[in-house]
C-alpha positions as CSV (number, residue, x, y, z in Angstrom):
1,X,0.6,23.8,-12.2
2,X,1.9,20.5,-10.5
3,X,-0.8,17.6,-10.2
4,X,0.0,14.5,-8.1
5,X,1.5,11.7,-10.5
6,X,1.1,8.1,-10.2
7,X,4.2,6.0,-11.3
8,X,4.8,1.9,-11.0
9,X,7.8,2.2,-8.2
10,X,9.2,-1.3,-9.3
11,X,9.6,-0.5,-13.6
12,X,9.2,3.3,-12.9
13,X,6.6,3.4,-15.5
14,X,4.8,6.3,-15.6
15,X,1.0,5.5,-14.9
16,X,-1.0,8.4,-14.8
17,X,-1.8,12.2,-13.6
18,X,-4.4,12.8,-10.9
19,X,-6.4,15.7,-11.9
20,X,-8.4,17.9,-9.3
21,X,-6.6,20.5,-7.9
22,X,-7.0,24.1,-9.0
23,X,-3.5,25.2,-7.5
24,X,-0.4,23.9,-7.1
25,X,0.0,20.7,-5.2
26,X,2.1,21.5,-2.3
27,X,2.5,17.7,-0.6
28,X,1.1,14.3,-1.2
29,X,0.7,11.5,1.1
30,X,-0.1,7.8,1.2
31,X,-2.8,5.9,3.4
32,X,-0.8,2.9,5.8
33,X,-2.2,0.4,3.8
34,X,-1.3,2.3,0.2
35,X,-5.2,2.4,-1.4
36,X,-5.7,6.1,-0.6
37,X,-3.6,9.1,-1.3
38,X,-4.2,12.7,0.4
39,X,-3.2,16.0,-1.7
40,X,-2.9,19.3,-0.2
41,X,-2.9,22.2,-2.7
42,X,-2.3,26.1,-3.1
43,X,-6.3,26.2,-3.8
44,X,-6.7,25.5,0.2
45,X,-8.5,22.1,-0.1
46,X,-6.8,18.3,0.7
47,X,-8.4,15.8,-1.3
48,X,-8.8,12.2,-1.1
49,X,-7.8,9.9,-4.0
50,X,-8.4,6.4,-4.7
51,X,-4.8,5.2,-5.7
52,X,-6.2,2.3,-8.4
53,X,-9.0,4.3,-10.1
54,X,-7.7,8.0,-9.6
55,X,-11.3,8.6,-8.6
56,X,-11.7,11.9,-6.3
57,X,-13.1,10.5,-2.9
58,X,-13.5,13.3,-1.1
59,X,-12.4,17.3,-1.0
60,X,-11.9,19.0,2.5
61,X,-11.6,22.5,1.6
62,X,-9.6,24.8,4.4
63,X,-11.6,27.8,4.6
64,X,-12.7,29.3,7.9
65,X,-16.2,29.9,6.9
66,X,-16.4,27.1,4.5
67,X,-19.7,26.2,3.5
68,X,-21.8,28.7,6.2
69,X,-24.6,29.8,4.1
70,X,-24.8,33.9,4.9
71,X,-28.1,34.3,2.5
72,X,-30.5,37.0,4.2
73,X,-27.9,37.8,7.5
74,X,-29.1,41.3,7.7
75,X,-26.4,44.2,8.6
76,X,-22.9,42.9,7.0
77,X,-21.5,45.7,4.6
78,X,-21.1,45.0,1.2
79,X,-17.0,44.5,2.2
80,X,-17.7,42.2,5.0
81,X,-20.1,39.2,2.6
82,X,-16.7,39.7,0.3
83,X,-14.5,38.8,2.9
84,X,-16.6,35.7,4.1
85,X,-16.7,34.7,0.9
86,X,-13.4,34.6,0.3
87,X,-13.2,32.3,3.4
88,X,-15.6,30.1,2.3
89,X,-19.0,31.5,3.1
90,X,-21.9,31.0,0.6
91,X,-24.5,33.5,-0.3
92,X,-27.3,32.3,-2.7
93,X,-28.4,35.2,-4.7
């Protein structure tokens, strides 16, 4: 599983791994003024990471449903709750 890296571009020390991800990081980029990077993964969420601290700053997660709460929608077959799930719906049981 890749994980974004941090290395010193002057010595090319070695600084640190970001951890977060779930999934293979597919592409990394850097803010214009170099504080922030953005990660896009396998696990269908970009997050946002502070470039000094490593700290997480925010996950957008790529789901079409993500986050739509489906608890008590009456008449969705057992198949169908799967499927928005999948996609991102929540269901609280």
């Amino acid at each position: 599983m890749g994980y974004p890296q941090q290395w010193d571009i002057e010595t090319g020390e070695f600084l640190k791994t970001i951890r977060g991800h779930t999934y293979s990081v597919r592409s990394v980029v850097f803010s214009p003024d170099g504080k922030i990077i953005a990660s896009g993964s396998s696990d269908e969420t970009i997050k946002l990471w502070d470039l000094k601290t490593g700290e997480c700053l925010k996950t957008l997660i790529n789901k079409l449903y993500a986050d739509m709460n489906i608890t008590g929608v009456k008449g969705l077959t057992t198949g169908e709750k799967t499927t928005l799930k999948a996609l991102g719906a929540l269901e609280n049981e």
